[in-house]
N, C-alpha and C positions, 0 to 999 in steps of 0.2 A: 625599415621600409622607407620609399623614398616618399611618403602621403597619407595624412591623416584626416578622417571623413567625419563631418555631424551627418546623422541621416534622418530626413523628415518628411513627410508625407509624398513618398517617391522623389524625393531630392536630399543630394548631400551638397553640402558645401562647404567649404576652408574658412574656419573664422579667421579671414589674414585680412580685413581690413576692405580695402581697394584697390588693389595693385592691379596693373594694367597688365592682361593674360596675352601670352604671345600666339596660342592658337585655339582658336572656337572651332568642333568638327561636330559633325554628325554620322554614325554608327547604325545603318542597316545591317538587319543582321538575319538568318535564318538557321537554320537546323531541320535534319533530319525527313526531310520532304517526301521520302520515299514513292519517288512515281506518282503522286496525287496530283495529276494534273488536272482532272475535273473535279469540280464541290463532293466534299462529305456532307454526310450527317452528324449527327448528334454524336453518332457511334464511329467515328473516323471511316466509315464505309463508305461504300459505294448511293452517291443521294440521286433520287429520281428527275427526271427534268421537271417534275409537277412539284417536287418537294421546292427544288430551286427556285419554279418562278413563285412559289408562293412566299418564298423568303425564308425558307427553313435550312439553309446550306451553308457553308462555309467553306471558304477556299476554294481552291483551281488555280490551274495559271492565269489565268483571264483578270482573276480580281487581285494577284500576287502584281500582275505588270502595272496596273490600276495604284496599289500602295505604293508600290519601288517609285512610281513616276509623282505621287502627292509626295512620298515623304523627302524625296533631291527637290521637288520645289519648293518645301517647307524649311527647309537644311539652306538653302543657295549653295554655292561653292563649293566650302569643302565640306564632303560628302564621302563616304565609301562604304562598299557593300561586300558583306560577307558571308561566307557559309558555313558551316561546323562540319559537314559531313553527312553519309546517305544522304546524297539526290537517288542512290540507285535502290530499284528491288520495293515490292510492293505493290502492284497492281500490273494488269494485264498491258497494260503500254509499255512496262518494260520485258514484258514476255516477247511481246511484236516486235519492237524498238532497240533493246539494250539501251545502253547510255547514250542512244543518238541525240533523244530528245531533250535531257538533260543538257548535254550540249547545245544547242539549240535554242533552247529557252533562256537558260546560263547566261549565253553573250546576248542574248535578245536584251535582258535585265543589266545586262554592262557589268559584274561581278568583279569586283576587283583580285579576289582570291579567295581559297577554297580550302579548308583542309579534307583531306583523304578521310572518308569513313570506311570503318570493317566492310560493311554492304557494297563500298567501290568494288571489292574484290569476290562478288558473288561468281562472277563469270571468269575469274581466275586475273591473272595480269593482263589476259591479253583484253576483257573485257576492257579493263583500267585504262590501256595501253591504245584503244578505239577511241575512247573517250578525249580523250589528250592530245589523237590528231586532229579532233574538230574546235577543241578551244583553245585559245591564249594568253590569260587568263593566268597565273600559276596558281598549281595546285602542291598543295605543301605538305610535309610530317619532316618531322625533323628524327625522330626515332624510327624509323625503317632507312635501312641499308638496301637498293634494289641494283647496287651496282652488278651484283649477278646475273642480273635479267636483262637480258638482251633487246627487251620492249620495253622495258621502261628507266632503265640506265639514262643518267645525266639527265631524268623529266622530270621527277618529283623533288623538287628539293626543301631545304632544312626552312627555311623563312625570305621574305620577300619585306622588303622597304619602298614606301608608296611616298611621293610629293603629294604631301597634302596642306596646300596653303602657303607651302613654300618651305615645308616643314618636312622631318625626314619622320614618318612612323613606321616602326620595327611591326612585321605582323610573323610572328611564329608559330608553328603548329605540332601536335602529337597525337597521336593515335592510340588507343588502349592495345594493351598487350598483349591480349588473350585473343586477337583476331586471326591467327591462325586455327583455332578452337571454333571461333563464331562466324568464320569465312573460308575464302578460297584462296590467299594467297600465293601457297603452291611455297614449296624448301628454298626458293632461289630467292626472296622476300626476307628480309632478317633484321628481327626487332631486337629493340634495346629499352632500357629504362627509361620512361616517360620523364622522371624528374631530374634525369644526369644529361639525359639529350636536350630540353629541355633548358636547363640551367646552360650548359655549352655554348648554346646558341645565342640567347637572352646575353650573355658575359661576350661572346663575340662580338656583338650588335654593339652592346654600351662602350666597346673600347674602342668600335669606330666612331661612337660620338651619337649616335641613336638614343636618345633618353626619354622616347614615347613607344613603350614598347605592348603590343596587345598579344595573348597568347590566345591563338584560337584551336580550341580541342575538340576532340572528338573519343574523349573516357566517361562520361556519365559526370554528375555533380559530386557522387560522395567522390570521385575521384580529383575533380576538380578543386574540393575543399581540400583535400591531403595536396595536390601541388602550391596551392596559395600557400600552405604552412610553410611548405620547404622549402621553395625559390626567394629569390633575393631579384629585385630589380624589372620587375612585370608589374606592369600599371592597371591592365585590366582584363579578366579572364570572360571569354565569351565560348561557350561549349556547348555539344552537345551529346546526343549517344542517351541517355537516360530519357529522353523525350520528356522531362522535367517541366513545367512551368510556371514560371517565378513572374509575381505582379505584383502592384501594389491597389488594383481596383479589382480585380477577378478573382470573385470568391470562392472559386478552385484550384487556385493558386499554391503551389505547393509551400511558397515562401516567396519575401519580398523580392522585387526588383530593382538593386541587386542585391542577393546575400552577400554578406560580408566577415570574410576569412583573414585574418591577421593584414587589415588594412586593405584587402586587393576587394574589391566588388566583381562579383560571378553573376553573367547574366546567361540566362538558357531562355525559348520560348516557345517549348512544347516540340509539335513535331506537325508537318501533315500539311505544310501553309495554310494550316487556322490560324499565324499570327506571322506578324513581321516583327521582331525587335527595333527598337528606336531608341538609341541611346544618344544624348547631347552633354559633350563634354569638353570640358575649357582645360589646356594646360598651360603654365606659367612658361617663362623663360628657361626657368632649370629643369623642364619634365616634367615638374610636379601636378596635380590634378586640384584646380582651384575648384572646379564646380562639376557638376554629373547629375543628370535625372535622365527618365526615361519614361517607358513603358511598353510592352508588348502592344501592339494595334491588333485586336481581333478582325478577318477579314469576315464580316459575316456580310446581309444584304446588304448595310450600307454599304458597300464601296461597291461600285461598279464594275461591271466587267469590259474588260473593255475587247470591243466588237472587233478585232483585226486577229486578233488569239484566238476569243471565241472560232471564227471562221476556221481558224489554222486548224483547230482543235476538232471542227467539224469534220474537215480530210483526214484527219491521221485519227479518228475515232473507224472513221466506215467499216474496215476492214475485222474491226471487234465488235459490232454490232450485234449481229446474229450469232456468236458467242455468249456473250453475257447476258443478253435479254431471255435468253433460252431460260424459261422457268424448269426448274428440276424437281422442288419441293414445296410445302408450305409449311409456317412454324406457326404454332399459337401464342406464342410469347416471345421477346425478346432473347435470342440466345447470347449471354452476356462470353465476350470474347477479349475482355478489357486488359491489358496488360499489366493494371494494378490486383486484378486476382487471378489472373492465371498464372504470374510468376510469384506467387506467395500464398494462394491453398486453392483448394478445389474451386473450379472453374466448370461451368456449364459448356464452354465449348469443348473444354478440354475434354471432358467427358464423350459428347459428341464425335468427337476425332477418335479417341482411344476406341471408344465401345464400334466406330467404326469399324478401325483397322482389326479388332478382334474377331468379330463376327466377317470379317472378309477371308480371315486367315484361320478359323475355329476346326475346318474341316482338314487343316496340315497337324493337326497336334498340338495347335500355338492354345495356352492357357494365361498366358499375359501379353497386356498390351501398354508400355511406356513411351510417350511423346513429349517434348520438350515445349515447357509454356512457352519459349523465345518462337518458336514456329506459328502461335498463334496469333495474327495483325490486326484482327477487329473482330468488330460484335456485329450480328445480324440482327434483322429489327424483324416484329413479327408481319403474316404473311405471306403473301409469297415470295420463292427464295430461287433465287436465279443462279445460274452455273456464273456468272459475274462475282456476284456475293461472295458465293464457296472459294471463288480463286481469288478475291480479295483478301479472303479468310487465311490463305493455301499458297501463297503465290510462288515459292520456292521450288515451283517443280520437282518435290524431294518424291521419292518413290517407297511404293510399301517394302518394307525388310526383313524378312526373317530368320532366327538362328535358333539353337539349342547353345545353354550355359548354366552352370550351375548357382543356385539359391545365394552363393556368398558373392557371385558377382553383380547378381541381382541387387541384392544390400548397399554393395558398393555403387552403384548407378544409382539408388535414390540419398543416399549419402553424397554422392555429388549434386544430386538435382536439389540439397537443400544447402549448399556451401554458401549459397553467395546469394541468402531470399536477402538479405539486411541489402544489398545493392541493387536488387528485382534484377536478377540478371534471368537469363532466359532460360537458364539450365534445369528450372525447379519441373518435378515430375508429375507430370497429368497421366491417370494411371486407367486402365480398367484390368478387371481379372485379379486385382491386388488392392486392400486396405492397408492402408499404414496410419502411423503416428510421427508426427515432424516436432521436436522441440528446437528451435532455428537458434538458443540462447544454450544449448548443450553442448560440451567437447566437441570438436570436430571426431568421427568413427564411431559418437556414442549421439548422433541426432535422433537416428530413427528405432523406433522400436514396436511391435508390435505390427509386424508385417504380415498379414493372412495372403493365401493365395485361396483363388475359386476351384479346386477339385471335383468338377462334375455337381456343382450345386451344393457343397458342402463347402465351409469353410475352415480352410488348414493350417497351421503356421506354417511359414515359410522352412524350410529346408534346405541350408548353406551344402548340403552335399548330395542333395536332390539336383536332376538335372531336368529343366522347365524350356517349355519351346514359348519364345519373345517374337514379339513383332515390335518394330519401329520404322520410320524411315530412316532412309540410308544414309543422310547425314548424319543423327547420332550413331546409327551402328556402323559408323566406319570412323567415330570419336569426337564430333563435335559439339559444341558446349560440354567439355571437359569430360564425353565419355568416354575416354579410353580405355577402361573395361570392357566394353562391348568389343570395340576393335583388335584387344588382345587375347578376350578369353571367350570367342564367339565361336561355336561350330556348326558344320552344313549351312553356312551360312548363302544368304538370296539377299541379293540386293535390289533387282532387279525387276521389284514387283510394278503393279499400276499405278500411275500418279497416285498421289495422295490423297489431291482436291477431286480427282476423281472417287473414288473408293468414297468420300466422305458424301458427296452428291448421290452418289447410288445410294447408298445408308437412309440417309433423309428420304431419298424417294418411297423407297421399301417400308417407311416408318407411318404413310398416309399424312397425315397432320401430328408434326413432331411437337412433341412437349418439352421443351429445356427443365432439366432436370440435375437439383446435386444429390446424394443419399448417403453422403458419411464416409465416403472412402477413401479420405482423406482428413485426417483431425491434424491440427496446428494447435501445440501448446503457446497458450499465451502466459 
């Protein structure tokens, strides 16, 4: 590697002496913003305007333009701003919107480049392909081929080289693989290895003489860590996709600011504009990195909002108003929707959703109901609970599904929903109508075991050559996050049912004051 790091209380440095560094920059950075353009809560939801002015909120754009503009005056000069991926998908502004306002905001914040996240592709290319006539900005992955696509051909390209200080920095980008699985990319879109496209590019850059090269992703951190091993000649990895976040003063912090993989420093900074990454780093003459600290900025009250967005933000709210304010239910508890346990065991929302969609579809024959933890974006807080919330909860417009398939493909679908808990990916299964057993440290075919189905109140083992009527949305059952079981071995099948988020608000309604509730149907060996 071309840099070796001491690392001490959020700073590293080169024990080289004195030497006079050829460039000092500063590293804005974000990740994964998904449509939050007004303050969360606690719970990444949707926060009241009463919560807001009491100071209980974090994020929006308002308080994001606020940091981007303190930390270029903190930085002077050379300065640049990045993004890992998802700006799109998550809340009802990009229901109204698509990627208008991504764009929008984007150039408002001056972004010097962007990598492509799976959620670019919700609304297929041509979403991607909207987006990209309104910025200028270049948006990068270096492992997608879109030369087939007639919208986005010769747009997205492999990496971009920024004058920064008079200096040439290499910015490269990649995309996780499995996003035709976890998006809309459509067949004309063609991936390649993350760490071959990747390394290609990186080795092109340096034989034009680029020797500050940052690699900005969009695979999650364990992914992350596996490219720091394998690449040669990347200076510093900034990603996102796992909604990770890495500090060295926040004591929910997944790990420090940055992790450190065979010499490269990994910075991620959660997701949601709760935070802006802030990295300052010195490089030598030869590339190499003399110095580097940092820290995530959490955007909570203190940073101001600042009142020109706010305003913006007033017009392009109005038309959602009496949408989301519309109360549907109330909860007495917090119903936990968190992504650290709905994609690795039973989850109270998950529940919520499942026993939903069951009881919507109980009176077709349907006796299980399997939903994908990646479907579920937040937690509701107790209360009353708004059709906002629920589509906060829901925002994929995925619709209710249902099929007839037999007992062994059943197996198969929660065998996938437990492949990938060690990376929280989104495929792990939120279940009603079925108990099982996950050991996530067992063979791959031998995870699950001990799978009951509810037959009229009684409970049964499962029956690989029984045939059981499934509900899901139509994303998974047309194979997404890796079910392609369902899309192969589904019959009579309906795609075509009610929103989801709907079905889920009716549920709550019907329930008077809902209780969040787990009851075992679902064991994780540990």
């Amino acid at each position: 590697m071309k840099h070796r790091f001491l690392l001490s209380a959020g700073a590293m440095a080169l024990a080289a002496g004195t030497a006079q560094a050829d460039l000092s920059m500063t590293i804005l950075h974000t990740n994964d913003f998904h449509d939050r353009f007004e303050p969360i809560n606690a719970y990444d939801s949707s926060c009241s305007a009463e919560d807001n002015e009491a100071g209980d909120c974090f994020g929006g754009i308002a308080r994001m333009v606020t940091a981007v503009a303190e930390g270029r005056e903190r930085a002077g000069e050379n300065v640049i701003l990045l993004d890992a991926g998802d700006q799109f998908q998550g809340s009802l502004f990009f229901n109204q919107y698509g990627g208008e306002l991504a764009a929008e905001f984007m150039t408002k914040l001056g972004y010097d480049a962007m990598a492509v996240g799976n959620h670019e592709f919700d609304n297929g290319p041509e979403g991607l392909s909207e987006f990209l006539d309104q910025v200028e900005f270049p948006v990068l992955s270096a492992n997608i081929d879109v030369s087939q696509n007639n919208l986005l051909a010769d747009r997205v390209d492999d990496s971009v080289t920024l004058d920064v200080g008079g200096e040439q920095v290499g910015i490269v980008s990649v995309l996780a693989e499995d996003t035709p699985e976890t998006s809309s990319p459509g067949n004309t879109v063609i991936f390649s290895a993350t760490v071959d496209a990747a390394q290609d590019e990186i080795d092109r850059l340096t034989e034009a003489g680029v020797n500050k090269i940052v690699l900005l992703t969009h695979v999650g951190l364990p992914e992350d860590r596996r490219l720091a091993e394998a690449l040669t000649g990347v200076d510093i990895i900034i990603g996102g996709h796992s909604h990770t976040l890495l500090s060295n003063t926040d004591e929910d912090a997944e790990g420090p600011y940055p992790v450190m993989v065979n010499d490269v420093p990994i910075f991620t900074a959660y997701a949601y504009g709760k935070y802006l990454g802030e990295i300052d780093v010195t490089f030598d003459d030869a590339g190499e990195i003399t110095e580097i600290s940092g820290d995530p900025i959490v955007l909570d009250a203190s940073v101001a909002e600042d009142e020109e967005t706010l305003a913006r933000m007033g017009e392009l709210s109005g038309p959602l108003e009496e949408l989301r304010s519309r109360v549907v239910a109330e909860s007495t508890d917090v119903i936990d929707g968190s992504r650290e346990t709905c994609r690795a065991m039973e989850c109270q929302m998950g529940n919520l959703v499942a026993d939903a969609m069951l009881a919507r579809t109980a009176d077709q024959g349907i006796q299980i109901a399997i939903t994908n933890g990646g479907g579920l974006r937040a937690t509701i807080d107790a209360g009353e609970v708004t059709q906002g919330e629920v589509l906060t909860v829901l925002p994929f417009q995925n619709t209710l599904a249902t099929f007839q398939t037999d007992g062994a493909t059943i197996l198969a679908a929660l065998e996938n929903g437990a492949s990938e808990m060690a990376d929280g990916a989104g495929r792990f299964s939120q279940v009603s109508g079925l108990k099982y057993t996950v050991d996530p440290s067992a063979e791959p075919g031998s995870r699950i075991s001990d799978v009951m189905v509810d037959m009229d109140g009684s409970w049964e083992p499962l029956d690989e050559s029984a045939t059981y009527g499934v509900a899901t949305n139509n994303y998974v059952r047309n194979g997404g996050d890796g079910y392609s079981m369902f899309a192969e071995n589904a019959e009579n099948v309906y795609d075509f049912g009610p929103d989801l988020a709907d079905v889920t608000a009716e549920y709550l309604a019907e329930q008077g004051p809902y209780t969040p509730y787990t009851d075992g149907r679902i064991t994780v060996v540990e």
